[in-house]
matplotlib code that plots the C-alpha trace (Angstrom):
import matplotlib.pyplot as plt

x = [86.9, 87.5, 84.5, 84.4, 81.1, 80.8, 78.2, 77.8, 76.2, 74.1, 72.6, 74.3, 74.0, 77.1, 79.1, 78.2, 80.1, 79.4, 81.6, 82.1, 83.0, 84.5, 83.8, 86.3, 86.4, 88.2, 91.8, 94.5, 93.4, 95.7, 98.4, 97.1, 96.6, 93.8, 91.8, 89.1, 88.5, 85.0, 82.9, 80.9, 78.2, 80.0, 83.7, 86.4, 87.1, 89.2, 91.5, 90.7, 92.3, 94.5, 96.5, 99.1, 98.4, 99.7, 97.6, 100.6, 101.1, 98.3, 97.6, 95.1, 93.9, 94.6, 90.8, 89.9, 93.2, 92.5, 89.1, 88.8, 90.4, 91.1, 91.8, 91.5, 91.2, 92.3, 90.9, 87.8, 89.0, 87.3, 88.3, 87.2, 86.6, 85.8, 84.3, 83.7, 83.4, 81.9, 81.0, 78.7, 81.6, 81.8, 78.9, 79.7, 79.6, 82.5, 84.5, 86.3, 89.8, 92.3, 95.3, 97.6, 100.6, 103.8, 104.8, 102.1, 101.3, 103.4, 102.5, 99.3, 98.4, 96.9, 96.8, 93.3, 95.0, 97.0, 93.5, 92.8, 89.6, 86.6, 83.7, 80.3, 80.0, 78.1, 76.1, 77.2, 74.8, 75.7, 73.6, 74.0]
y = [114.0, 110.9, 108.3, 105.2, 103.2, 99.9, 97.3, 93.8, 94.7, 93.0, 90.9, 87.0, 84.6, 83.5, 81.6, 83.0, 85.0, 88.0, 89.6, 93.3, 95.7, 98.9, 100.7, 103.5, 106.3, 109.3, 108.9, 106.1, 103.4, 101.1, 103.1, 102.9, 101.1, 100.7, 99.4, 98.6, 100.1, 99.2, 101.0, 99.6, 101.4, 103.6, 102.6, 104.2, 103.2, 100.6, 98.9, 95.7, 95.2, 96.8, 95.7, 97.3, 98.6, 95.2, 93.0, 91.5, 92.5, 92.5, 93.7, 92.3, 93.2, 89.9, 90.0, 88.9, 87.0, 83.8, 84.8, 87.8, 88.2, 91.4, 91.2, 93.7, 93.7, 97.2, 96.1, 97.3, 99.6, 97.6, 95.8, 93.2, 92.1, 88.3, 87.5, 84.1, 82.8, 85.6, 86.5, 88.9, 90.9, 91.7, 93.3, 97.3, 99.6, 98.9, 101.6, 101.6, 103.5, 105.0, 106.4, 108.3, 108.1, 106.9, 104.9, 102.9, 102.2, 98.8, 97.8, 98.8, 100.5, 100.6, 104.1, 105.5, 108.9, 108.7, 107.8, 110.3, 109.1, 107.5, 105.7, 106.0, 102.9, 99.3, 97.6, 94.2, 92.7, 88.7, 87.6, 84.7]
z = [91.8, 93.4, 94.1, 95.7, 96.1, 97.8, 97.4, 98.6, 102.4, 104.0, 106.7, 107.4, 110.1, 112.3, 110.0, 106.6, 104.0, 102.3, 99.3, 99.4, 96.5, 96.1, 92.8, 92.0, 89.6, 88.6, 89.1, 87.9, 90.0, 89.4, 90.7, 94.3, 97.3, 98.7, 101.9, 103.5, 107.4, 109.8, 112.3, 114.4, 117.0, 119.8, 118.2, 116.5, 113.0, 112.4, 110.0, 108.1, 105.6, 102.9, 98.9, 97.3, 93.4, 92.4, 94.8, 95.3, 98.8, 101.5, 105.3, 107.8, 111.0, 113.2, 114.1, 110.6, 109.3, 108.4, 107.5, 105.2, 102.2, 100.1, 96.4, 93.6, 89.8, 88.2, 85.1, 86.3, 89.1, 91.9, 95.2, 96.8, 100.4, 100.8, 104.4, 105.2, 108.8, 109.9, 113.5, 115.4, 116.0, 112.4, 112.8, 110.7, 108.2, 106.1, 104.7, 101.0, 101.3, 98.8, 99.9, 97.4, 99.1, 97.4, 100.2, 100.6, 97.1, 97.0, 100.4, 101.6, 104.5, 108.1, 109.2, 108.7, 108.8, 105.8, 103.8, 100.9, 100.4, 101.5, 100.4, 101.6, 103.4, 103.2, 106.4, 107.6, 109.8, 111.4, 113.7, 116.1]

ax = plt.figure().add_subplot(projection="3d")
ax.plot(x, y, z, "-o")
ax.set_aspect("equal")
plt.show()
């Protein structure tokens, strides 16, 4: 049984940063890539932000390029999402991602469909 559980939510003003993690247990971490997708009120979920098992290799929606940062340390089977700059339109519950897939393993992903697995989900609040 596969569990992912992020942490590191919460409520920011315009401009602020915020570190989200992603706890994972219960299968070879290391061996996987892994994301991080968003949903805000009334919208689909969407991609953020994905790393291959190495961390060597990462994918970014072009709404948070620049800004966000996803690394990963498989020593302790846990990602990381660094946010800085953030914007009312960040505003989500953010989503922790696995995806088994051999394909993706050594670079990433941005298809929500070929996710495995799926955390529970962490609140980001930025207000203006």
């Amino acid at each position: 049984q596969v569990q992912l559980v992020e942490s590191g939510g919460g409520s920011v003003q315009a401009g602020g940063s915020l570190r989200l993690s992603c706890a994972a247990s219960g299968r070879t971490f290391s061996r996987y890539a892994m994301g991080w997708f968003r949903q805000a009120p009334g919208k689909e979920r969407e991609f953020v932000a994905s790393i291959s098992w190495s961390g060597l290799n990462s994918n970014y929606a072009d709404s948070v390029k620049g800004r966000f940062t996803m690394s990963r340390a498989n020593a302790k089977n846990t990602v990381y999402l660094q946010m800085n700059s953030l914007k009312p339109e960040d505003t989500a519950i953010y989503y922790c991602a696995a995806d088994f897939g051999t394909a993706s393993s050594g670079v990433g992903f941005r298809d929500r469909g070929t996710v495995d697995y799926w955390g529970k989900g962490t609140q980001v609040t930025v207000s203006s």
